[in-house]
N, C-alpha and C positions, 0 to 999 in steps of 0.2 A: 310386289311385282318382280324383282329382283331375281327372288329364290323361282317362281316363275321362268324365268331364261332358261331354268336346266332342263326346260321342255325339251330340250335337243336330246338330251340324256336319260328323264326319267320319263317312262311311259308304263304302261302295265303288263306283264307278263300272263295275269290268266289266260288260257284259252278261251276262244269265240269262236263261235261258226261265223265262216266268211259271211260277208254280206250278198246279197241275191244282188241287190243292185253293181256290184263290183264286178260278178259276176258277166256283164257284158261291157265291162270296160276293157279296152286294150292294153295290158299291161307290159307291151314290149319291151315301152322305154324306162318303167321300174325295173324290170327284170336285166335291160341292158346296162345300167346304174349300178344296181346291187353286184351284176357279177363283175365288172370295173371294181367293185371295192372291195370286192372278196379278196383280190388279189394283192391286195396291198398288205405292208408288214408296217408299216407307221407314215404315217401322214402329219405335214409340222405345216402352217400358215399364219395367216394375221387375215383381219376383217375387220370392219366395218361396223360397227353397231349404233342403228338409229331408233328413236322411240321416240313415239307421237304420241302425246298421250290428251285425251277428249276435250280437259280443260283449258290446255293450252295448245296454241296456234304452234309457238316452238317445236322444230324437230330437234332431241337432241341426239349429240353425233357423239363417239367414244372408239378408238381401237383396243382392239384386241387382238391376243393371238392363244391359239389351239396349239394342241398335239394329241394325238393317237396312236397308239401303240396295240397292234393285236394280239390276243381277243378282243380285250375289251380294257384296256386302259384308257384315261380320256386326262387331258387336263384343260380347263376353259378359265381362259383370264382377261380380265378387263381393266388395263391397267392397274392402279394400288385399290382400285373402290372393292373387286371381287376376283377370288376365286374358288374355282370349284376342280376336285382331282378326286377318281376314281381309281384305286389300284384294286391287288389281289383280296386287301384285308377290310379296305373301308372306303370313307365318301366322307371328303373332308372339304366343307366349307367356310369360305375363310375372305373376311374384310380387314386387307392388310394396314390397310390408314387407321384404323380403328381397332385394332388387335385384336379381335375378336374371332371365334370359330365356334361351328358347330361340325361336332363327331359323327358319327352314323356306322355301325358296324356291317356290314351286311346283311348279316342274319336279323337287325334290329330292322333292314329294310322288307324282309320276309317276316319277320314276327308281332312286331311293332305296328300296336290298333292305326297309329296314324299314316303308316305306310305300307299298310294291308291291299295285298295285291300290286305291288308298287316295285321295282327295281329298275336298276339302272342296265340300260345296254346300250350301242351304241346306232342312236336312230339318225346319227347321220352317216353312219362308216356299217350297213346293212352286211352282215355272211351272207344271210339266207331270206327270200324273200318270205318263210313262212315266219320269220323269225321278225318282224318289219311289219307283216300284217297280226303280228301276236300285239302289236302297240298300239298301230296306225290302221282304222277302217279310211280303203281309198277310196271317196267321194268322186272326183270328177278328174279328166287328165285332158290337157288342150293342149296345142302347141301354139305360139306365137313365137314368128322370124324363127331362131336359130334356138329356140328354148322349150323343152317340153315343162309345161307347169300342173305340178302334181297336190292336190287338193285331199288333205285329209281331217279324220276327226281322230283325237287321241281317246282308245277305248276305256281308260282309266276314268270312271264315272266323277271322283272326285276333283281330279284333273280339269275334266268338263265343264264344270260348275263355273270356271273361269276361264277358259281359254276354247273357244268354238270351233276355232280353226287352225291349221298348221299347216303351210304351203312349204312345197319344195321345187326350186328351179334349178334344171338338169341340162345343162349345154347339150345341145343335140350332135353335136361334131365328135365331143370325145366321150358325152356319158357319163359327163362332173356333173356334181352339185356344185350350186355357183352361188346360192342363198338360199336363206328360207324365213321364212315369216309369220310370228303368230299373231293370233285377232284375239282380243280379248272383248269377254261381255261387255263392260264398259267402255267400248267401240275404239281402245287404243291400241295401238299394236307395236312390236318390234321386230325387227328388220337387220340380221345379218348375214352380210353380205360379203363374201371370202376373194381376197386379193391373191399376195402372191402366196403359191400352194407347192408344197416341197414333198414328194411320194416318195416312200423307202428313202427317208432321209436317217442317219443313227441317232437315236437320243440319248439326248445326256444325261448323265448319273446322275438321282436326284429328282429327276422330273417327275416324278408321281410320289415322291415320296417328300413333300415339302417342309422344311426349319418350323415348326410349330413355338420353339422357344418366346417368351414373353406374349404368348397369347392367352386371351381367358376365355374360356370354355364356356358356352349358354347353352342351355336346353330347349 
């Protein structure tokens, strides 16, 4: 479930004709979102991360902190259990308690039978809305109080297989994502939910590019 969380990141890039039914949905408050995020040059925060999972009654709780850098750099970390960082050259996943990592080239995410159809962009930090619905077919859009809550299905069919849904909650004041949420078949889901959030903050040398020394490499 783990590798699962980078649902924020990997989704699928094929093309899709929109959906008919999306087609009468009001897309104002995606559209008002995305272009809020266009404009950003890098975004640095911490969150929240809960997971419930079927068997057990426990929610478990864990921070974390992000960064983004435009286009499309990403780094997502969860204390020492995970991280995950996208630069220009690769996609490196990595359990620092456990020294352990997996590589990923890019091209191996374009060529590669297990991640056929599959790359990484950045599905919480949108340019373009066609680029948002190349990933994400939007299902349903409600508002509740001061939150538009945006309902979708990731189009990546493998993807599918396990995770039904993926929610995003958009503050209606400024046009943030404030969380988002995925449902897994096995009726568990995860839940991260973003504190304090730092826009066009400068990041530091180093940040996408992480000390791989003393880790071993799995496949």
């Amino acid at each position: 479930m783990r590798s699962l969380c980078l649902s924020l990141l990997i989704v699928a890039t094929v093309s899709y004709p929109p959906s008919l039914f999306a087609r009468d949905l009001d897309l104002t408050p995606v559209k008002r979102w995305i272009d809020a995020q266009s404009k950003l040059q890098s975004l640095h925060g911490t969150f929240v991360q809960e997971r419930k999972m079927s068997s057990v009654r426990r929610t478990f709780k864990k921070q974390g902190t992000f960064w983004y850098q435009a286009p499309d750099f990403i780094r997502w970390e969860i204390g020492q259990d995970y991280l995950a960082v996208k630069n220009a050259e690769e996609v490196l996943i990595m359990e620092p308690k456990k020294r352990t990592m997996k590589r990923h080239t890019l091209a191996d995410l374009q060529q590669d039978d297990r991640f056929r159809g599959v790359a990484f962009i950045e599905a919480g930090f949108p340019r373009t809305l066609a680029d948002f619905q190349k990933g994400f077919q939007i299902t349903k859009i409600t508002q509740e109080g001061d939150f538009h809550i945006v309902e979708t299905k990731i189009r990546d069919g493998k993807a599918s297989l396990a995770l039904t849904k993926l929610v995003f909650y958009i503050y209606a004041k400024n046009d943030q994502l404030t969380a988002f949420q995925m449902f897994f078949r096995d009726k568990s889901t995860i839940r991260n939910e973003f504190q304090k959030i730092y826009p066009n903050k400068e990041v530091p040398s180093g940040t996408f590019t992480p000390d791989t020394a003393g880790y071993q490499v799995k496949d």
